[in-house]
C-alpha positions as CSV (number, residue, x, y, z in Angstrom):
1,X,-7.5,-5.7,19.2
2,X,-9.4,-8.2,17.2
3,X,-8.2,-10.1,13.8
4,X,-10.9,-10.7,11.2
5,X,-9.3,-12.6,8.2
6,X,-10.6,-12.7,4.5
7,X,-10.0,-16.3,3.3
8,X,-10.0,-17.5,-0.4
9,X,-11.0,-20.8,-1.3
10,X,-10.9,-22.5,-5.1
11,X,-12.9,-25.3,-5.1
12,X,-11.7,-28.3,-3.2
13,X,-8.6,-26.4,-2.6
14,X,-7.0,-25.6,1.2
15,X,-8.2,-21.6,1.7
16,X,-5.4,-18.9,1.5
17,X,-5.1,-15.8,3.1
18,X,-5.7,-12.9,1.3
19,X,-5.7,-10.0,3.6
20,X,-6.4,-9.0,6.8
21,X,-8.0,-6.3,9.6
22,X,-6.5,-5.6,12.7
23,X,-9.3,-3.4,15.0
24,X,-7.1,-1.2,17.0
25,X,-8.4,1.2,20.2
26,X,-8.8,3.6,17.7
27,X,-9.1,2.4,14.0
28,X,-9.4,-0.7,11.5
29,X,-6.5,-1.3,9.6
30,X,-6.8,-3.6,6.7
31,X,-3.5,-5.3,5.8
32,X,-2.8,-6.9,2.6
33,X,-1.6,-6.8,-0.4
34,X,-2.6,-4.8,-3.7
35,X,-2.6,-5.7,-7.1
36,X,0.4,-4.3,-8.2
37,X,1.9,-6.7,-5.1
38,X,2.4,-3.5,-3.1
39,X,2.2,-4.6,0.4
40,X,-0.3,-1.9,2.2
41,X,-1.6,-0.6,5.2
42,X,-4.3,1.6,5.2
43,X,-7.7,2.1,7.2
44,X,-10.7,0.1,6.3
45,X,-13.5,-2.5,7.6
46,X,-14.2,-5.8,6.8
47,X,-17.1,-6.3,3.9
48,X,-19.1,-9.7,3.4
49,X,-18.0,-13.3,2.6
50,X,-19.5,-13.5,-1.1
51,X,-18.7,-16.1,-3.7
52,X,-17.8,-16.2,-7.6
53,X,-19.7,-18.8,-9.0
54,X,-18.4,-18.8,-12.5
55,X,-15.1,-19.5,-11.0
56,X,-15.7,-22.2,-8.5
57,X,-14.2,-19.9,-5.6
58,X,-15.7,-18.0,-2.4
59,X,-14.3,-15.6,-0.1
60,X,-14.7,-15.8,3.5
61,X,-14.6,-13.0,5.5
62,X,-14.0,-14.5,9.5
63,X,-12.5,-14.0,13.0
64,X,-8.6,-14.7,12.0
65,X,-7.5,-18.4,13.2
66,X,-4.4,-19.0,15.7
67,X,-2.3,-19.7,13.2
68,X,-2.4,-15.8,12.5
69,X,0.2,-14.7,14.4
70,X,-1.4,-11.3,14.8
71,X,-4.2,-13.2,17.0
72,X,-1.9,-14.1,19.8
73,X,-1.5,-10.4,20.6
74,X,-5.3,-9.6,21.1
75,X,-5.2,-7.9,24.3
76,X,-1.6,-6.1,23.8
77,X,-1.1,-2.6,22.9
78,X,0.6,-1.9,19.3
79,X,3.1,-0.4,20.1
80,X,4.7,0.4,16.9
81,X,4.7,-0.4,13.1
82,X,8.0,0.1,10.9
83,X,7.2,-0.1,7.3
84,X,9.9,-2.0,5.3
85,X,10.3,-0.4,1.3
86,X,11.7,-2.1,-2.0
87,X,15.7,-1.6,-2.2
88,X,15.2,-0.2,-5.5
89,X,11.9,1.5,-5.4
90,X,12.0,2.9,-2.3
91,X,8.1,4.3,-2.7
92,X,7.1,1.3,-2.8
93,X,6.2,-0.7,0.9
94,X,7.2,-4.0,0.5
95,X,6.4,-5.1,4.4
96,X,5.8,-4.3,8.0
97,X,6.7,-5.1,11.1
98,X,4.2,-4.8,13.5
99,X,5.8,-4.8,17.1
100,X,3.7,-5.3,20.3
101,X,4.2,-5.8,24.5
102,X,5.2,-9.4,23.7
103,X,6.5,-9.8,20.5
104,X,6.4,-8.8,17.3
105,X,4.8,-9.9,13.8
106,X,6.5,-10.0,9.9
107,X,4.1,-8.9,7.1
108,X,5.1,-9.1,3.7
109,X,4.6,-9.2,0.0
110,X,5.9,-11.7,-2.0
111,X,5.1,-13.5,-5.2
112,X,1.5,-11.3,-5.3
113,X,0.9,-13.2,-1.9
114,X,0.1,-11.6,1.9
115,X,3.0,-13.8,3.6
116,X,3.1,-13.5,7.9
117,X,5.8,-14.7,10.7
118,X,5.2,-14.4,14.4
119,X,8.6,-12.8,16.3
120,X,10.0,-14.1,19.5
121,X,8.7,-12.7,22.5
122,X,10.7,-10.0,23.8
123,X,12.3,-10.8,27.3
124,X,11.1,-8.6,30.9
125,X,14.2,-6.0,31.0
């Protein structure tokens, strides 16, 4: 597996995370979220960095940091993904957990945002 992050910057601002692609054995998944804030999950390959001018911002499309949890897990096999839906709408995916060998990782919507959380490793039976 390998993590390739797209990364928005405004101006002088820190860079936030806007969504992400996991390359699986198999596929390219692009995690993120939409813009109804639908958290989704759906095949797709990273494009190019490109910037907006007229707004002061860029977008950076690069190899995912460590502070991605997902990056830790290069190497592991996925072993599965349980979607998470909206209590009320239950059509609409409002997260994932991505589970591997070692651990798992949280991905969520919330606020619009692509929010993430590394899992503790899962103990040798």
């Amino acid at each position: 597996m390998a993590v390739t992050a797209a990364l928005f910057t405004h101006g002088a601002d820190a860079s936030e995370l806007l969504h992400l692609w996991l390359r699986l054995e198999t596929v390219t998944v692009v995690v993120r979220v939409a813009a109804d804030w639908t958290f989704r999950i759906t095949p797709g390959e990273p494009g190019e960095s490109y910037t907006m001018p007229e707004l002061g911002s860029r977008v950076d499309i690069v190899p995912a940091s460590a502070a991605v949890p997902f990056v830790r897990h290069v190497g592991e096999r996925l072993v599965r993904v349980v979607e998470e839906s909206d209590v009320e709408d239950p059509d609409r995916c409002v997260g994932a957990e991505f589970v591997f060998e070692t651990g798992s990782v949280a991905a969520w919507s919330f606020g619009g945002d692509l929010h993430l959380a590394g899992g503790e490793p899962r103990r040798p039976a």
